[in-house]
HTML snippet that shows the backbone in 3Dmol.js (N, CA, C, O; Angstrom):
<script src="https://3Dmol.org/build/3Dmol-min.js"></script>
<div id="view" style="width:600px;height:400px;position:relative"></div>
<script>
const pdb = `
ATOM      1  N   UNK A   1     -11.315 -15.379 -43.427  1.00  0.00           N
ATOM      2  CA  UNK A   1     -11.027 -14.152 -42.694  1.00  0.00           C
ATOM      3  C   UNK A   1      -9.959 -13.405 -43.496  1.00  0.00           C
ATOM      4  O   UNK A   1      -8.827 -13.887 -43.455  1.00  0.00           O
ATOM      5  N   UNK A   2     -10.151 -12.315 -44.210  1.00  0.00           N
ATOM      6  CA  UNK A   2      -9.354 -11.507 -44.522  1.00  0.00           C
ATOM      7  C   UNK A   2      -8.382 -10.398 -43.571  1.00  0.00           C
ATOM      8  O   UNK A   2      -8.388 -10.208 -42.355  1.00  0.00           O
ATOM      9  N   UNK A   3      -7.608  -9.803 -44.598  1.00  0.00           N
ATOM     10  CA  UNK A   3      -6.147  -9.414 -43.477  1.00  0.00           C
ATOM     11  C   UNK A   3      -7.074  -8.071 -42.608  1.00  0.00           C
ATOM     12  O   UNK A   3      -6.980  -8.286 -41.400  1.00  0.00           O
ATOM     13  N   UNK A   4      -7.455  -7.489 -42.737  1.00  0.00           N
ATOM     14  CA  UNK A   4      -8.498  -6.821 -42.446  1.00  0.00           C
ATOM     15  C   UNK A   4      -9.128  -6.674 -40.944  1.00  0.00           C
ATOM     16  O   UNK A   4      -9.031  -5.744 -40.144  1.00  0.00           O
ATOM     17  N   UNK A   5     -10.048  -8.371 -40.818  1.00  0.00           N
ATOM     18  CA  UNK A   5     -10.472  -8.781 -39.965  1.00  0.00           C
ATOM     19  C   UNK A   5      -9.863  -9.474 -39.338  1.00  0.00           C
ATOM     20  O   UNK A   5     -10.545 -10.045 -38.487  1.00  0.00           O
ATOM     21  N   UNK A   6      -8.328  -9.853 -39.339  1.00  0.00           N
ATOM     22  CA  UNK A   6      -7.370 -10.725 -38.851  1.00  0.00           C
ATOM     23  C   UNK A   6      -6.560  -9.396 -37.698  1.00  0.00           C
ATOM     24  O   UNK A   6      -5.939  -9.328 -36.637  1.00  0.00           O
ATOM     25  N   UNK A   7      -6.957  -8.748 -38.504  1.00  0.00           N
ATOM     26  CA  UNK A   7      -6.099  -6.911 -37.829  1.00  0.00           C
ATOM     27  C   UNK A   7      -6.835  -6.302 -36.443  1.00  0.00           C
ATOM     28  O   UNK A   7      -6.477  -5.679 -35.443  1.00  0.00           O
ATOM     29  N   UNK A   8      -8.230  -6.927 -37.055  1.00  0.00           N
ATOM     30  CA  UNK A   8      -9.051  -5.828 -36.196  1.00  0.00           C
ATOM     31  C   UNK A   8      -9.377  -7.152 -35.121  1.00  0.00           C
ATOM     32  O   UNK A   8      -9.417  -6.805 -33.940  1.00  0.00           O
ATOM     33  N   UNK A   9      -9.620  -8.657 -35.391  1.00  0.00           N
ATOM     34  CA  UNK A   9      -9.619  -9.179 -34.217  1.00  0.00           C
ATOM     35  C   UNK A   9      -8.322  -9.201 -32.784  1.00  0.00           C
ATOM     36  O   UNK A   9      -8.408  -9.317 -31.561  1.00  0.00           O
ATOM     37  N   UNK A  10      -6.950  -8.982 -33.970  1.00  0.00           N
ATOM     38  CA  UNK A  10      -5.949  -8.767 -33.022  1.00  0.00           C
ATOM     39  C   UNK A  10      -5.984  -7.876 -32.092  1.00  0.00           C
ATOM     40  O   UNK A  10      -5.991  -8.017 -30.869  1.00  0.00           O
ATOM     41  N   UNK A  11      -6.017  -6.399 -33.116  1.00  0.00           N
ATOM     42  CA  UNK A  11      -5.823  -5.262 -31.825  1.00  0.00           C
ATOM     43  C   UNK A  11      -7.372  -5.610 -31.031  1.00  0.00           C
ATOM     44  O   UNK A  11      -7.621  -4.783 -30.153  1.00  0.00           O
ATOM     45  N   UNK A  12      -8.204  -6.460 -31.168  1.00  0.00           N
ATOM     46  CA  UNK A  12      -9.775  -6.836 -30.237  1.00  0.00           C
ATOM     47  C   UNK A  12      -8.661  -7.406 -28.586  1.00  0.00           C
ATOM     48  O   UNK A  12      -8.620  -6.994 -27.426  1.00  0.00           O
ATOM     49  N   UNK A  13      -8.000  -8.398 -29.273  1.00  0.00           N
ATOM     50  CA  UNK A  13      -7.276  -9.236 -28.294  1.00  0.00           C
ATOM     51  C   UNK A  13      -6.273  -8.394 -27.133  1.00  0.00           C
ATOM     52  O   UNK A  13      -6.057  -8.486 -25.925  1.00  0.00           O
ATOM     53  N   UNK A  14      -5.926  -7.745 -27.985  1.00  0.00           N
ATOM     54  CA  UNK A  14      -4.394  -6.811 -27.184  1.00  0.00           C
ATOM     55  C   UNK A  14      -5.533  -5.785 -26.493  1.00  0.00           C
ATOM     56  O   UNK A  14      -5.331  -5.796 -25.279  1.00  0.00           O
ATOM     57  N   UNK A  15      -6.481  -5.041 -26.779  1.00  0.00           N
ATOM     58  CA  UNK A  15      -6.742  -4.194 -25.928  1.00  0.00           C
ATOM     59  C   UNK A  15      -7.684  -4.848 -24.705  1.00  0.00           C
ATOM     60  O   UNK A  15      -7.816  -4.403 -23.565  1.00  0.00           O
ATOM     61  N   UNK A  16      -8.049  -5.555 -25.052  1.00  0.00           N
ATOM     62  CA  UNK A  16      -8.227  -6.852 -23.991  1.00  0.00           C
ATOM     63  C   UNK A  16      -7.214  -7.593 -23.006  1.00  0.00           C
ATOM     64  O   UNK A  16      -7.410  -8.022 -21.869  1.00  0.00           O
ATOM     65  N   UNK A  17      -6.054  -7.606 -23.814  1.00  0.00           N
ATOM     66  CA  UNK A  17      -4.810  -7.621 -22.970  1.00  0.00           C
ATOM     67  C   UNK A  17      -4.102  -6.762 -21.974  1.00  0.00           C
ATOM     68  O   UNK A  17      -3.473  -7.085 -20.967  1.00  0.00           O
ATOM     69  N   UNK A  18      -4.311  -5.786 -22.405  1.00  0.00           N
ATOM     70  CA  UNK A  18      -4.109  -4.379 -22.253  1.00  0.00           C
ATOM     71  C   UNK A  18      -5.069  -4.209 -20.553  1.00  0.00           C
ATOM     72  O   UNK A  18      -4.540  -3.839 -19.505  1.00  0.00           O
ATOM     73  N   UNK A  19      -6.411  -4.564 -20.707  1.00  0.00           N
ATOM     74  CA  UNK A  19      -7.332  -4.195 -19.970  1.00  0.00           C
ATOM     75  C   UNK A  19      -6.677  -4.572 -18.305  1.00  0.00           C
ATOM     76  O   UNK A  19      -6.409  -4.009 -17.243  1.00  0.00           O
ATOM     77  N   UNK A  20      -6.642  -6.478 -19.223  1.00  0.00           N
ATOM     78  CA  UNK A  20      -6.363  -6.997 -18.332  1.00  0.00           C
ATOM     79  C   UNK A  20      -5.266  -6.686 -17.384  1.00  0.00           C
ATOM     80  O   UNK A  20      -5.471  -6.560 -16.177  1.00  0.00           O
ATOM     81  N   UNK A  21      -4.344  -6.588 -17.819  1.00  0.00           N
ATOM     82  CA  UNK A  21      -2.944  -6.299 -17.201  1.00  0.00           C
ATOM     83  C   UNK A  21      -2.935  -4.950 -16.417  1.00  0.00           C
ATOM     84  O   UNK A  21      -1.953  -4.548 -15.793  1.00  0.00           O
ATOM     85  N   UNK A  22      -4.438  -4.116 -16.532  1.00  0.00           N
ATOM     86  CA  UNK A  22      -4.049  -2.640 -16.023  1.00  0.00           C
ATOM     87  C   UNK A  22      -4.541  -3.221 -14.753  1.00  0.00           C
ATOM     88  O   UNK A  22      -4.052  -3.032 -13.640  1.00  0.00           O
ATOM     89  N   UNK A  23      -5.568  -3.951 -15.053  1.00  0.00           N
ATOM     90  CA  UNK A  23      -6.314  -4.512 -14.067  1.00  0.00           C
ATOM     91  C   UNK A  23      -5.676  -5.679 -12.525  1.00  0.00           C
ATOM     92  O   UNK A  23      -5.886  -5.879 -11.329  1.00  0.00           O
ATOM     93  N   UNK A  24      -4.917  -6.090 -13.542  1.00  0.00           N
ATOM     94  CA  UNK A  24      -3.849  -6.737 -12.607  1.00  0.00           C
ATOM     95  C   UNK A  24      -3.303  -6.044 -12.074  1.00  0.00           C
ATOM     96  O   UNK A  24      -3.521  -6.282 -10.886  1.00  0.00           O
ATOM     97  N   UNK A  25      -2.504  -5.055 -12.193  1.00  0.00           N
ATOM     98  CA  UNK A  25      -1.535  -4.356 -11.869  1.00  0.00           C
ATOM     99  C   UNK A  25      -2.291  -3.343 -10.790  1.00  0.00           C
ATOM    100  O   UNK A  25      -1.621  -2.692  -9.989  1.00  0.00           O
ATOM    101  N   UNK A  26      -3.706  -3.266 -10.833  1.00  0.00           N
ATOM    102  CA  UNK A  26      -4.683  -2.084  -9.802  1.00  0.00           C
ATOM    103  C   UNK A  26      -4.402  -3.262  -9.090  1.00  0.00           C
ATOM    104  O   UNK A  26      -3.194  -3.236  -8.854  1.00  0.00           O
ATOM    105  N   UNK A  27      -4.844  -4.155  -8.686  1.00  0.00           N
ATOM    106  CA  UNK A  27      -4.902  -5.455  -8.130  1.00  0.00           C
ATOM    107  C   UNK A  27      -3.688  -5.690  -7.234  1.00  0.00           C
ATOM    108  O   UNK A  27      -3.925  -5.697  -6.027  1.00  0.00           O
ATOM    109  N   UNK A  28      -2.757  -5.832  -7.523  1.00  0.00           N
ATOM    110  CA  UNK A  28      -1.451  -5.710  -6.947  1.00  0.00           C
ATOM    111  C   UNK A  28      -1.141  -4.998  -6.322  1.00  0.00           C
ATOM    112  O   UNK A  28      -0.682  -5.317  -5.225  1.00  0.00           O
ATOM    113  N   UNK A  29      -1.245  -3.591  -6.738  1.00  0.00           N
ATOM    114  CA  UNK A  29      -0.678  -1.881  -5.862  1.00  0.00           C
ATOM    115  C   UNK A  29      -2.024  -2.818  -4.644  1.00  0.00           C
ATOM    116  O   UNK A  29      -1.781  -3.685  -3.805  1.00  0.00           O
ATOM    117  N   UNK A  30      -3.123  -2.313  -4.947  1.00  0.00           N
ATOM    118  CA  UNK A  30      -4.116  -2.839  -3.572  1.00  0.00           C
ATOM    119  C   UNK A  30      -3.591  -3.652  -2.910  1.00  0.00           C
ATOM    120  O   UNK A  30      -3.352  -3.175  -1.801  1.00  0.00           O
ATOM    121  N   UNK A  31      -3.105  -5.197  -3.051  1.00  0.00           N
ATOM    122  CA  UNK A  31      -2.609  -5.993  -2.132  1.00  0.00           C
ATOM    123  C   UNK A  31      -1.346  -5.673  -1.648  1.00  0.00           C
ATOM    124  O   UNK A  31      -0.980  -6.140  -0.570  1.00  0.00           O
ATOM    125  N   UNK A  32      -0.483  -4.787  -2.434  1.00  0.00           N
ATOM    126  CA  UNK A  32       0.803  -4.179  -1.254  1.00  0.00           C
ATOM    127  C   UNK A  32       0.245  -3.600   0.018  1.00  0.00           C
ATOM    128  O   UNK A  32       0.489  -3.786   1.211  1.00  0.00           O
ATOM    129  N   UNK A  33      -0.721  -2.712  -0.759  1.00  0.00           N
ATOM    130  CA  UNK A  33      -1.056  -1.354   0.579  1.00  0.00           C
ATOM    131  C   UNK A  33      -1.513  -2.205   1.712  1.00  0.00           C
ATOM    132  O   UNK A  33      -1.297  -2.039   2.912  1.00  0.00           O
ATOM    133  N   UNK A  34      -2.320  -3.334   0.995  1.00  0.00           N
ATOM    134  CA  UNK A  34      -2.915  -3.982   2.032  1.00  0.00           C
ATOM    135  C   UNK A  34      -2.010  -5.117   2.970  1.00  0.00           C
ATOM    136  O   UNK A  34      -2.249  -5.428   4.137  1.00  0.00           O
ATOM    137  N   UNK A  35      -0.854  -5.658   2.062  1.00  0.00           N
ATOM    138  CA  UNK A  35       0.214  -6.406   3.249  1.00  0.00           C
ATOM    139  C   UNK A  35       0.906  -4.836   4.076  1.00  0.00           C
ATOM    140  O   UNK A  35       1.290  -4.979   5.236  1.00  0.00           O
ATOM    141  N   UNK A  36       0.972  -4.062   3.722  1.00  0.00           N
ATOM    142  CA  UNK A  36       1.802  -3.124   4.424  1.00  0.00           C
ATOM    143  C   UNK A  36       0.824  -2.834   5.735  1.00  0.00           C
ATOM    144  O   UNK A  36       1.420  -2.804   6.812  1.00  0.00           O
ATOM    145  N   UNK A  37      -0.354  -2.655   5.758  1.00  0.00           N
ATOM    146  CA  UNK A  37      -0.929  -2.316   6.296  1.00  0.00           C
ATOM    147  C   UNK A  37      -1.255  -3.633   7.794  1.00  0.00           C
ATOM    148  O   UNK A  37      -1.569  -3.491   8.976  1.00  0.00           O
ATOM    149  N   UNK A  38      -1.041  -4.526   7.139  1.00  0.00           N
ATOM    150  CA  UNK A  38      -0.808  -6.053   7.714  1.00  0.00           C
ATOM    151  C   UNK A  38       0.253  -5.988   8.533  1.00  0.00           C
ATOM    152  O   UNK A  38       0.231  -6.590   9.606  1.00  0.00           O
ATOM    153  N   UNK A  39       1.234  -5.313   8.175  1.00  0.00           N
ATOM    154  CA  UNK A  39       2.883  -5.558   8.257  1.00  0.00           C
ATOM    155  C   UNK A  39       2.664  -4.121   9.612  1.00  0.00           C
ATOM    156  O   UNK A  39       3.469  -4.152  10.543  1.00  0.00           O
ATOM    157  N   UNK A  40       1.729  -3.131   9.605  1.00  0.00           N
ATOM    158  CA  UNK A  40       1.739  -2.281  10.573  1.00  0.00           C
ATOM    159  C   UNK A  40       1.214  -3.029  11.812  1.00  0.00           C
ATOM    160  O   UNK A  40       1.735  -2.948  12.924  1.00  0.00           O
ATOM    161  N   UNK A  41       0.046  -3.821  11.487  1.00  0.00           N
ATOM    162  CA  UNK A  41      -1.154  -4.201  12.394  1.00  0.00           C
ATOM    163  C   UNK A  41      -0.207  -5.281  13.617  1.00  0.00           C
ATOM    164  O   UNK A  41      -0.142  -5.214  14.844  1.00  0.00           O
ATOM    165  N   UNK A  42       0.318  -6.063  12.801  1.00  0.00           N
ATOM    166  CA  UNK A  42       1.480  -7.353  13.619  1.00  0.00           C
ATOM    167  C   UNK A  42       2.150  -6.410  14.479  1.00  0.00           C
ATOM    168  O   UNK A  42       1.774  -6.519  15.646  1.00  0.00           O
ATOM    169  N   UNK A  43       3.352  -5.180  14.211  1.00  0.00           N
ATOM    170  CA  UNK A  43       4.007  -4.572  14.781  1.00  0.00           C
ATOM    171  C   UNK A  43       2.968  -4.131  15.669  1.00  0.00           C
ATOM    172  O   UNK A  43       2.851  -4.860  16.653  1.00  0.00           O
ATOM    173  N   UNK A  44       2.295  -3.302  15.625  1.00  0.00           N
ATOM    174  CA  UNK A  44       1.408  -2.771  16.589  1.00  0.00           C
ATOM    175  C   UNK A  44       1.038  -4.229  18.006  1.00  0.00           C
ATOM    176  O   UNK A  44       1.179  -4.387  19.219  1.00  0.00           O
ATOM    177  N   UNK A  45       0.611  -4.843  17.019  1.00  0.00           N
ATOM    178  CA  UNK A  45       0.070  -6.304  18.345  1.00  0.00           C
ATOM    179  C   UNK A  45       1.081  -6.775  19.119  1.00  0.00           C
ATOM    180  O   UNK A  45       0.813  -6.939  20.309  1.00  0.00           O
ATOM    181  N   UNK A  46       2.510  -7.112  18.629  1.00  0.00           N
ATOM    182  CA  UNK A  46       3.516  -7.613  18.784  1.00  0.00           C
ATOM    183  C   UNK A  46       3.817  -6.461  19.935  1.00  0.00           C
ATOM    184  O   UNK A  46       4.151  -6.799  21.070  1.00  0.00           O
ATOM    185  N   UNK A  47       3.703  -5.377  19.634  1.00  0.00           N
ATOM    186  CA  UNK A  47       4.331  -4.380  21.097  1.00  0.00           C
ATOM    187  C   UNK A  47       3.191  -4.077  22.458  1.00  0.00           C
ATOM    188  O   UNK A  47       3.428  -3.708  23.608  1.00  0.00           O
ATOM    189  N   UNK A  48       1.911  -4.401  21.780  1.00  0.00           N
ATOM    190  CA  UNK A  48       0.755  -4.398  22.679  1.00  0.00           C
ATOM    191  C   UNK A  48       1.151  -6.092  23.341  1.00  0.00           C
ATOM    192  O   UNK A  48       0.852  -6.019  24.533  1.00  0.00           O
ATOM    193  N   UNK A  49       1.487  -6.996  23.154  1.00  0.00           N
ATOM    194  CA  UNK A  49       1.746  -8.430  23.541  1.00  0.00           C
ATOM    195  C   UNK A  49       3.111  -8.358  24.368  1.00  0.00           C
ATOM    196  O   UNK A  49       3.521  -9.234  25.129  1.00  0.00           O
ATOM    197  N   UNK A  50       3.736  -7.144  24.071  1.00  0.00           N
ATOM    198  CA  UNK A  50       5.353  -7.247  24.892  1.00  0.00           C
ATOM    199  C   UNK A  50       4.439  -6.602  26.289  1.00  0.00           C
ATOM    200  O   UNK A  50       4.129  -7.287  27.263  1.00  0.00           O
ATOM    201  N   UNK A  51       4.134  -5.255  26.128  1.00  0.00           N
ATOM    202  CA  UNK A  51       3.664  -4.394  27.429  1.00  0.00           C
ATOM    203  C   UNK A  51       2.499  -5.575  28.136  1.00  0.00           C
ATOM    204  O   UNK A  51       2.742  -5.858  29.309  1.00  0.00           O
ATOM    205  N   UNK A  52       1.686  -6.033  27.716  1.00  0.00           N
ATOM    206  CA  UNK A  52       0.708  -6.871  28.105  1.00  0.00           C
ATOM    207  C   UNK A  52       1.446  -8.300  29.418  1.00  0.00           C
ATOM    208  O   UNK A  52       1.097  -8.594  30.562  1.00  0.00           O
ATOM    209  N   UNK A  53       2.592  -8.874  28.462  1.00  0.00           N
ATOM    210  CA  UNK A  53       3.904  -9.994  29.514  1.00  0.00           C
ATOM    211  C   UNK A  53       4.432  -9.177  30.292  1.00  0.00           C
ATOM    212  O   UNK A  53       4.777  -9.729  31.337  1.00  0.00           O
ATOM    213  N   UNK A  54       4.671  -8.005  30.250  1.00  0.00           N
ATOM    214  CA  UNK A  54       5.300  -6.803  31.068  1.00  0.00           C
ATOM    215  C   UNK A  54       4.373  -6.601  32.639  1.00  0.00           C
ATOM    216  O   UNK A  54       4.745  -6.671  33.810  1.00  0.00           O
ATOM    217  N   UNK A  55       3.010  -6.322  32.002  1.00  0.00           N
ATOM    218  CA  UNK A  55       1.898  -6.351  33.098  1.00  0.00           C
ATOM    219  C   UNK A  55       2.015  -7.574  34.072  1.00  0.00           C
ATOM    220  O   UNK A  55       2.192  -7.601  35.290  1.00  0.00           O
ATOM    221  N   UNK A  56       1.833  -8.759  32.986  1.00  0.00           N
ATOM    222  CA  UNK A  56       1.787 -10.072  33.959  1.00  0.00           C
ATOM    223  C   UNK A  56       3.107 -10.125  34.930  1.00  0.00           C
ATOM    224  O   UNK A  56       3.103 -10.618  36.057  1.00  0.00           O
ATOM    225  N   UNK A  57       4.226  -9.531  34.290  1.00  0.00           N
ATOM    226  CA  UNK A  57       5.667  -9.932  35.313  1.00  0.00           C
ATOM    227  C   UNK A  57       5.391  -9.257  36.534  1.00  0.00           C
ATOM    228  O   UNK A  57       5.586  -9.886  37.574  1.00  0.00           O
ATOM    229  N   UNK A  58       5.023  -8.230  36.586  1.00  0.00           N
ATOM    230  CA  UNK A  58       4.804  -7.176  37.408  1.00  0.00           C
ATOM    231  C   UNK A  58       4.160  -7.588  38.674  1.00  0.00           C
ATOM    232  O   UNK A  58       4.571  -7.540  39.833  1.00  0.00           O
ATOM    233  N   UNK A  59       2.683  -8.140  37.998  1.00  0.00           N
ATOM    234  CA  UNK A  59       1.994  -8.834  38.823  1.00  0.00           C
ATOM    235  C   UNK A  59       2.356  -9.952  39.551  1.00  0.00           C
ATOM    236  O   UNK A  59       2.462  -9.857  40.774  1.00  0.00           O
ATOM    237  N   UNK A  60       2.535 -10.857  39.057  1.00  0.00           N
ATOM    238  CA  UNK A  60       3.739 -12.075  39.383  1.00  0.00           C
ATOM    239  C   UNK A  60       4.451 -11.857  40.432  1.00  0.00           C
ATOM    240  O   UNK A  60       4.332 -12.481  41.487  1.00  0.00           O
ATOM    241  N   UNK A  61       5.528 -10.632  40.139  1.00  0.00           N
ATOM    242  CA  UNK A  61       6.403 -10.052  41.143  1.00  0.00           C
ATOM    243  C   UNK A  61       5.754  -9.955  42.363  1.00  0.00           C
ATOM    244  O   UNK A  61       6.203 -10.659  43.267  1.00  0.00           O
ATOM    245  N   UNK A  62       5.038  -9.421  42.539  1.00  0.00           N
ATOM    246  CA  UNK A  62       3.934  -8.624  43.227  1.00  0.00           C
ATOM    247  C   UNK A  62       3.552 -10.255  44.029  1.00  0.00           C
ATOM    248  O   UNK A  62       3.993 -10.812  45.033  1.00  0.00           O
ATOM    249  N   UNK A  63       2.678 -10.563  43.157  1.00  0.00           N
ATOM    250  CA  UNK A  63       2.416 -11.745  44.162  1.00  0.00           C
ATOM    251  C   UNK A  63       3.237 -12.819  44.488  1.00  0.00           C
ATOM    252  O   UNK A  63       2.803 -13.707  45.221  1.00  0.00           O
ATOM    253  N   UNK A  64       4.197 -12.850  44.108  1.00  0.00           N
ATOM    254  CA  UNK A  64       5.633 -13.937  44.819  1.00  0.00           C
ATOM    255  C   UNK A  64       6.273 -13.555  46.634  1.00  0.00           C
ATOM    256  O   UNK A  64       6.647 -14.200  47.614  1.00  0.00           O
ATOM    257  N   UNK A  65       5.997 -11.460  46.058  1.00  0.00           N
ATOM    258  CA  UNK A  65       6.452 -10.972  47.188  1.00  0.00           C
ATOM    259  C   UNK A  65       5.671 -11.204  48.293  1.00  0.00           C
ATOM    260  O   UNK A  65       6.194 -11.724  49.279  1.00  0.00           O
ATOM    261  N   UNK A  66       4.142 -10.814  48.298  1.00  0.00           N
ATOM    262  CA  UNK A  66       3.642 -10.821  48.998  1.00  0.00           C
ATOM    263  C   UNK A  66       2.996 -12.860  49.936  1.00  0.00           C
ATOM    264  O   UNK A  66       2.505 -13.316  50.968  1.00  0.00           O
ATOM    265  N   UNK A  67       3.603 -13.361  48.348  1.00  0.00           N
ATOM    266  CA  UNK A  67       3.562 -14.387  49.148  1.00  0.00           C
ATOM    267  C   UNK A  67       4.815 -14.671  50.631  1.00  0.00           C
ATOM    268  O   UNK A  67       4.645 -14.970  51.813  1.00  0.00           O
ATOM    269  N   UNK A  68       5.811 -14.441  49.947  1.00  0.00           N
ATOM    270  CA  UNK A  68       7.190 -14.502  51.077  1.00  0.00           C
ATOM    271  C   UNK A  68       6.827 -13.613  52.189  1.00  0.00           C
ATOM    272  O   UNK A  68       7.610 -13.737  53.131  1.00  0.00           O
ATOM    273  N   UNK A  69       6.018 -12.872  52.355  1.00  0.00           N
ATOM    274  CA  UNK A  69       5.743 -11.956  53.434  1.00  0.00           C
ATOM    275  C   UNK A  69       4.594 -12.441  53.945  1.00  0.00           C
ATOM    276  O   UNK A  69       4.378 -12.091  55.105  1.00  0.00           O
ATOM    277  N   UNK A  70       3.604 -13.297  53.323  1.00  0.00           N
ATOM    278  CA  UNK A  70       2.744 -13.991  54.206  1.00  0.00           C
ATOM    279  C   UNK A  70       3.430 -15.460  54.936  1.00  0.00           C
ATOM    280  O   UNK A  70       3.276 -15.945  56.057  1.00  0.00           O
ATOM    281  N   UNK A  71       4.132 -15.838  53.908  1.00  0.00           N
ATOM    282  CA  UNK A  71       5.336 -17.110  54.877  1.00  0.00           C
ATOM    283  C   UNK A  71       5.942 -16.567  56.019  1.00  0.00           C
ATOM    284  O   UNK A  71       6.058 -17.346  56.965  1.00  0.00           O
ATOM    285  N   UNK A  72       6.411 -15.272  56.182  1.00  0.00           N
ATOM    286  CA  UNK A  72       7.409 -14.773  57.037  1.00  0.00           C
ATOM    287  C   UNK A  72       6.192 -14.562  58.168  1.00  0.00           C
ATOM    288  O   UNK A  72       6.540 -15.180  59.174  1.00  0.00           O
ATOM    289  N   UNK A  73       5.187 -14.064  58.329  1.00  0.00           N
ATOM    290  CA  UNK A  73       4.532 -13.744  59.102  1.00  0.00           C
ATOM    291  C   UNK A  73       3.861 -14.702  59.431  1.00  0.00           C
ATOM    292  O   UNK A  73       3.590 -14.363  60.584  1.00  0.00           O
ATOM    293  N   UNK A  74       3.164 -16.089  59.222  1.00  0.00           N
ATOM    294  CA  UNK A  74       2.996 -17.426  59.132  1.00  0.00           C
ATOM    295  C   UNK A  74       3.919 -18.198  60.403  1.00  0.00           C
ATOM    296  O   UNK A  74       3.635 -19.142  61.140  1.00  0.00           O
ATOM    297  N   UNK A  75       4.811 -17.570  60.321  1.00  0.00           N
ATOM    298  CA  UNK A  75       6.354 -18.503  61.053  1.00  0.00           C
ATOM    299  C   UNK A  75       6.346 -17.987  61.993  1.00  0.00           C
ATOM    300  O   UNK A  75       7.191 -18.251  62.849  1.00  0.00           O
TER     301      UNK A  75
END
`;
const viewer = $3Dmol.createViewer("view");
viewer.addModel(pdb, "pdb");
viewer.setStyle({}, {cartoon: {color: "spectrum"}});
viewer.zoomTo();
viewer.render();
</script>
């Protein structure tokens, strides 16, 4: 292999390197957007899961009371 073809397989390698790494790097930006987008979805569930225990207390309430008012009237 002359210096030549020693030249031209290199820059073969690096722009191959090159490729790769742009490619990685598309790869990456995508999986941020996509944990961020992750990172919205949790928050969103996490406050739909607070109002949701909110509902149940309510209810709860509701039926504790009306139980003590069927005891009272019971007696």
């Amino acid at each position: 292999m002359n210096n030549e073809e020693f030249q031209k397989l290199v820059l073969e390698k690096l722009n191959k390197l090159d490729e790769g790494q742009k490619s990685f790097e598309e790869g990456q930006k995508k999986l941020e957007r996509e944990v961020k987008d992750l990172k919205r979805d949790v928050k969103e569930i996490k406050h739909d899961v607070k109002a949701a225990w909110g509902d149940i207390l309510l209810i709860d309430n509701r039926l504790s009371a009306q139980e003590e008012m069927v005891e009272k009237i019971a007696k």
